[in-house]
Structures are given as C-alpha cells and as structure tokens.
Rosetta silent file (secondary structure, phi, psi, omega in degrees, C-alpha in Angstrom):
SEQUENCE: XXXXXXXXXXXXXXXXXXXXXXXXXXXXXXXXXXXXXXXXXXXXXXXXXXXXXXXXXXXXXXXXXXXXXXXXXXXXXXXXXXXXXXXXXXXXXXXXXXXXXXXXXXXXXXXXXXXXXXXXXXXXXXXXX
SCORE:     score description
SCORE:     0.000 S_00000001
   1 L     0.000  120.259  154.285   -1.752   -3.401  -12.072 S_00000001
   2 E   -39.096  110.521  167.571   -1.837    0.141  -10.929 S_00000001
   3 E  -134.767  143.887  155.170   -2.984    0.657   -7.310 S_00000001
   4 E   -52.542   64.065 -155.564   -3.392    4.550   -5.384 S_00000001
   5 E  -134.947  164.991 -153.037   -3.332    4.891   -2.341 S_00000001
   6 L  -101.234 -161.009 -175.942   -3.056    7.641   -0.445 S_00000001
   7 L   -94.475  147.543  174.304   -0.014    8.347    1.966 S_00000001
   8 L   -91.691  130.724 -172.931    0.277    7.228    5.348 S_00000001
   9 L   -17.060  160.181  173.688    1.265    9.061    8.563 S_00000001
  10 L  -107.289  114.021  164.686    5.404    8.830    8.999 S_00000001
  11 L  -127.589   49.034  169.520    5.479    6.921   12.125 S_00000001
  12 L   -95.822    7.522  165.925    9.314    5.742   11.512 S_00000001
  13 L  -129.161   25.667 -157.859   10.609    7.985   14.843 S_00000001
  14 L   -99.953 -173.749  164.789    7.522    7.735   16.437 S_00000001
  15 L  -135.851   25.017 -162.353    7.222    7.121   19.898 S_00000001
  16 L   -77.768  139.282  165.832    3.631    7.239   20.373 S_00000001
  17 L   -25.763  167.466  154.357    1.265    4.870   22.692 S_00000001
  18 H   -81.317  -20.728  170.963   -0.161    2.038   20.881 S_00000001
  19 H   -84.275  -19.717  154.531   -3.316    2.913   21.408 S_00000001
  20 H   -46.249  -77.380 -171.544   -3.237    6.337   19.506 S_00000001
  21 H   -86.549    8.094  160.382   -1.586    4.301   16.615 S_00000001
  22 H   -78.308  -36.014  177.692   -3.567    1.549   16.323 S_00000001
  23 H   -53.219  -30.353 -163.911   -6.616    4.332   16.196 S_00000001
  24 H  -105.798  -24.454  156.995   -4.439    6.083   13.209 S_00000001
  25 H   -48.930  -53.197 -169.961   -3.696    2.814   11.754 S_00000001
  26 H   -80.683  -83.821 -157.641   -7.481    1.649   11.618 S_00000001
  27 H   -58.103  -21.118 -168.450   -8.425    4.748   10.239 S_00000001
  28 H  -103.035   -6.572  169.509   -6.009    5.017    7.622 S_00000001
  29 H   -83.297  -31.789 -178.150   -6.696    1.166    6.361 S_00000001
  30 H   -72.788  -47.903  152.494  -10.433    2.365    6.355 S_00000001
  31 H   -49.916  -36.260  133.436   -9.368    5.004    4.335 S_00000001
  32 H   -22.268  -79.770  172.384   -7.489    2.773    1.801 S_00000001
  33 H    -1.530  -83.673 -133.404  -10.702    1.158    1.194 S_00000001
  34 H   -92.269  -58.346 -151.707  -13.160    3.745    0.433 S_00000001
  35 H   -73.868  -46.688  116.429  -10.326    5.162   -2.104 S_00000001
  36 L    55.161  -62.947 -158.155  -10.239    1.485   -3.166 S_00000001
  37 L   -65.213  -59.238 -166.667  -13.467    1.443   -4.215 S_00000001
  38 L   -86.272    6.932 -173.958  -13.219    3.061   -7.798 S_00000001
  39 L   -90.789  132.990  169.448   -9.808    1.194   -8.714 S_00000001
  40 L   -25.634  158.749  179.613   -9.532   -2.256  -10.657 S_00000001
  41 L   -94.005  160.017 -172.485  -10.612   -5.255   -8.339 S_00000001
  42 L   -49.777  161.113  161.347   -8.026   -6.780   -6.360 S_00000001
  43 L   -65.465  -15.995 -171.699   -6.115  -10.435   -7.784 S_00000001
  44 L   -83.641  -15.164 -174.338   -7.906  -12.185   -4.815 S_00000001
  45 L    78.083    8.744 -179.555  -10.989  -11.885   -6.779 S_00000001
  46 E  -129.660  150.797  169.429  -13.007  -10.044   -4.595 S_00000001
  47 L   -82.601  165.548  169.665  -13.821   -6.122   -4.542 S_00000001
  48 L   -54.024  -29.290 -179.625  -13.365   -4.350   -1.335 S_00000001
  49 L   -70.488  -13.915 -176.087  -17.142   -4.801   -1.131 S_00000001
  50 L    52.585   40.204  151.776  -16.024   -8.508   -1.155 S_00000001
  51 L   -60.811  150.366 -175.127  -18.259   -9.381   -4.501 S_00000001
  52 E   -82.892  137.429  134.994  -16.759  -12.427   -6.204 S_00000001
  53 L   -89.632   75.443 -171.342  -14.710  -10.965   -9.150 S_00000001
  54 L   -59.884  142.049 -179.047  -14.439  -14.013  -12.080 S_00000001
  55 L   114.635  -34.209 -144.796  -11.606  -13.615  -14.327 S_00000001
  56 L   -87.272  162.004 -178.457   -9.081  -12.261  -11.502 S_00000001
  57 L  -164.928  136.928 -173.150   -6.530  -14.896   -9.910 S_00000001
  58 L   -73.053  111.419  117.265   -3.719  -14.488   -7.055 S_00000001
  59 L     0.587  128.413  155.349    0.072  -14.339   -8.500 S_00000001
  60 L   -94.489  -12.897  168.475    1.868  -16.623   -6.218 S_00000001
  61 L  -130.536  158.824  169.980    5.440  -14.097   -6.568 S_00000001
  62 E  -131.631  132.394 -161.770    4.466  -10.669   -6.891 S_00000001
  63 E  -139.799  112.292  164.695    7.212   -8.037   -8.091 S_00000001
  64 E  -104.359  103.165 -166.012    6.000   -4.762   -6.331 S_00000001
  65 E  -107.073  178.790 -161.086    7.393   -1.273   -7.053 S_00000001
  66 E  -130.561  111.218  168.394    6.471    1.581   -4.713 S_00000001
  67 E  -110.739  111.216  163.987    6.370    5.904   -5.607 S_00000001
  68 E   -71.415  143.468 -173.210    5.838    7.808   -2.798 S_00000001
  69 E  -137.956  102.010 -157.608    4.495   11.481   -3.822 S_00000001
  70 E  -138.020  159.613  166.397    5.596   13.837   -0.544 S_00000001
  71 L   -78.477  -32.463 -126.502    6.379   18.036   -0.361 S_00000001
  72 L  -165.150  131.978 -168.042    9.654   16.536    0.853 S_00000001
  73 L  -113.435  155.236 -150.974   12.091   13.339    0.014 S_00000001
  74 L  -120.615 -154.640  174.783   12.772   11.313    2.666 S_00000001
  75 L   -85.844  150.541  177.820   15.728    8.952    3.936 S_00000001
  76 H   -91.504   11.552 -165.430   15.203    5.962    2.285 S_00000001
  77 H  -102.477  -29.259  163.361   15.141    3.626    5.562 S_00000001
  78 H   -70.586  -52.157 -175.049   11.907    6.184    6.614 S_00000001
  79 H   -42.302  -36.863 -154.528   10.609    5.912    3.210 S_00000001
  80 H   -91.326  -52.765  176.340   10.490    2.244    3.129 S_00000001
  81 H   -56.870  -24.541  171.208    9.095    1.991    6.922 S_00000001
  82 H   -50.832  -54.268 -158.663    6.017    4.449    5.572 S_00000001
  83 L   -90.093   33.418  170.222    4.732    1.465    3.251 S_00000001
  84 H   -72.054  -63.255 -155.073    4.245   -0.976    6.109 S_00000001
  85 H   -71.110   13.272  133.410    0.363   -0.419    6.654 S_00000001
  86 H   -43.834  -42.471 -152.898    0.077   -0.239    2.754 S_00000001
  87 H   -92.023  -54.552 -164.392    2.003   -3.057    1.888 S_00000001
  88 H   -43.045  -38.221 -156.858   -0.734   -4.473    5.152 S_00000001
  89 H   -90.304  -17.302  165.590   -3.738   -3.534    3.549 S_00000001
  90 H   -56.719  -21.782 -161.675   -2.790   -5.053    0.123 S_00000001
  91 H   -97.331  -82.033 -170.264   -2.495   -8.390    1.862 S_00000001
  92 H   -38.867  -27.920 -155.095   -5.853   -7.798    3.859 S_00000001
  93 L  -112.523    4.792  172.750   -7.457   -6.558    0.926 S_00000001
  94 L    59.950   38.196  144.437   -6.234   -9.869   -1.197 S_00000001
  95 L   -77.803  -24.548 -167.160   -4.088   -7.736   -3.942 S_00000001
  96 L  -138.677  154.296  168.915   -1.414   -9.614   -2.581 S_00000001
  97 L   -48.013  -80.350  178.284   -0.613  -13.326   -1.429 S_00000001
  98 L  -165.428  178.539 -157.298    0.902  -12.078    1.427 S_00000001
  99 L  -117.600   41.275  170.904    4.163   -9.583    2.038 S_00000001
 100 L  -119.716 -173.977 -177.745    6.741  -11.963    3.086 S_00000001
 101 L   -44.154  -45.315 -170.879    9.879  -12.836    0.780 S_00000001
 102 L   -28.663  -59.057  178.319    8.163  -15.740   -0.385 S_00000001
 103 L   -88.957  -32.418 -152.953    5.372  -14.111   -1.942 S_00000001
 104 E  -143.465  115.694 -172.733    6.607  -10.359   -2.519 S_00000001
 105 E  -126.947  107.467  160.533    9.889   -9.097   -4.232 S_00000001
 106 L   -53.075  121.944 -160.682   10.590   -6.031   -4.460 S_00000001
 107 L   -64.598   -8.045 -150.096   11.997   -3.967   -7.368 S_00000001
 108 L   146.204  165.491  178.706   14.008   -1.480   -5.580 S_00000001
 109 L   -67.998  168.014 -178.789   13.953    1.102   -2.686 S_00000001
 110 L   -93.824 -179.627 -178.459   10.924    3.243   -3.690 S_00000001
 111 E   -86.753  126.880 -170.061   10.654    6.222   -5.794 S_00000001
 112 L  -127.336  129.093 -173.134   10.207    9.485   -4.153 S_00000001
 113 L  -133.891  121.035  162.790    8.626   12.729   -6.366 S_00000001
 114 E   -83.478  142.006 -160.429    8.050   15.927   -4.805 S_00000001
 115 L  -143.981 -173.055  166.788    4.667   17.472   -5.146 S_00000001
 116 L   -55.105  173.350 -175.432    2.073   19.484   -3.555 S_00000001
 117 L   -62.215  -62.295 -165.850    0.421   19.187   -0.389 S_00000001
 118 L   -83.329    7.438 -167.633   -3.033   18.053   -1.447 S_00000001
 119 L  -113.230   19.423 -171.570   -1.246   15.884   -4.341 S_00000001
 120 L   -77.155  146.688  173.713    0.709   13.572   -1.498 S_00000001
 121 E   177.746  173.847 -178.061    0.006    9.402   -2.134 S_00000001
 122 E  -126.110  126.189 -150.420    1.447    6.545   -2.420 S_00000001
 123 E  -105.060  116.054  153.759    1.379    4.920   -5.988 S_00000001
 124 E  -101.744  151.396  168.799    1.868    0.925   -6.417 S_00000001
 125 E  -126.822  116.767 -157.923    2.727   -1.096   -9.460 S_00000001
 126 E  -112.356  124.870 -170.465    2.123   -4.975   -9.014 S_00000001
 127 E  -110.541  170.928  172.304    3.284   -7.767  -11.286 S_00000001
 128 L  -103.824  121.984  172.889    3.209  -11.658  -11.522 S_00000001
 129 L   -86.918    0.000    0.000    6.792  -12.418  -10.885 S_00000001
C-alpha cells in the first residue's frame, strides 16, 4: 500500500521550546489526516473518519520503505529523524501495528528525490512482512 503524506518540518537541529513544537507537531498530524482522507483506508480497518472498513486487517511485521521529495537532499541521519511524526501518525492512524522493531522493519535508509517547492512530501510504501 501506497501512503502520501506531505513533508514535515526538519526539526533534527532544532532547539526550539516544547511548546512551539508540540503546536507544529499537532498541526502537522492534523494535516496528515485531512490529506488522508482521499487515500486507501488504513490496515486497522478504520478510515480516518474512524468508519469500520471490512475486508482490511493489521500485518503483524510491516516492511516500510520511505521517499522523501525535498528542493534539497539531506544527510541521511536528518533524513531519517524527519519521518518520526509520520512514522507517529501511521501508528495513531492504525496503518501500522506500531513502529517498534517488533512490528516495523525497515527496507533501507530512505530515498531522497529532488523536486520543486510546492511538489515537497513524503511518500510511503507498506508491506506484510
């Protein structure tokens, strides 16, 4: 399964209050959502609207790759810290078990393609390991 999402602030230097980036966190998971919306429904079996979806069933391993779409490629130790609240809101949003080894193995560092401004996101593709 394909999922879209867009990209999230780089807060892998940041030094910012917590309250600022909890504000920019929370906004940018609400923003997940709403893009969310027109995208297959999650393996948890519920839409973001949290309608019962029949048919759909949680993967207990998950094999996740990740392409970040930036004007600019990044280190890959920033790159990887970008897809925390992504990685969060799949787990909140029941595409994923949950994001610890157990559950979520990763194919590789992700894939970084330089693009346009307004064409920045973050693209996942999530399997039943």
């Amino acid at each position: 399964m394909k999922i879209v999402l867009p990209l999230p602030p780089n807060m892998a230097n940041s030094r910012m209050h917590w309250r600022p980036k909890h504000r920019m966190r929370q906004e940018y998971l609400e923003q997940c959502g709403i893009v969310a919306v027109g995208q297959l429904p999650p393996c948890g079996g519920r839409t973001p609207g949290g309608q019962v979806v029949v048919g759909y069933s949680v993967p207990n391993v998950t094999a996740i790759t990740a392409t970040i779409y930036h004007t600019h490629v990044m280190d890959d130790d920033n790159a990887v810290a970008r897809l925390k609240w992504p990685v969060d809101w799949l787990v909140s949003g029941h595409w994923i078990v949950d994001d610890n080894r157990k559950h979520l193995r990763w194919t590789g560092f992700p894939t970084q393609v330089k693009c346009k401004r307004d064409e920045r996101r973050v693209e996942f593709v999530l399997e039943a390991a």
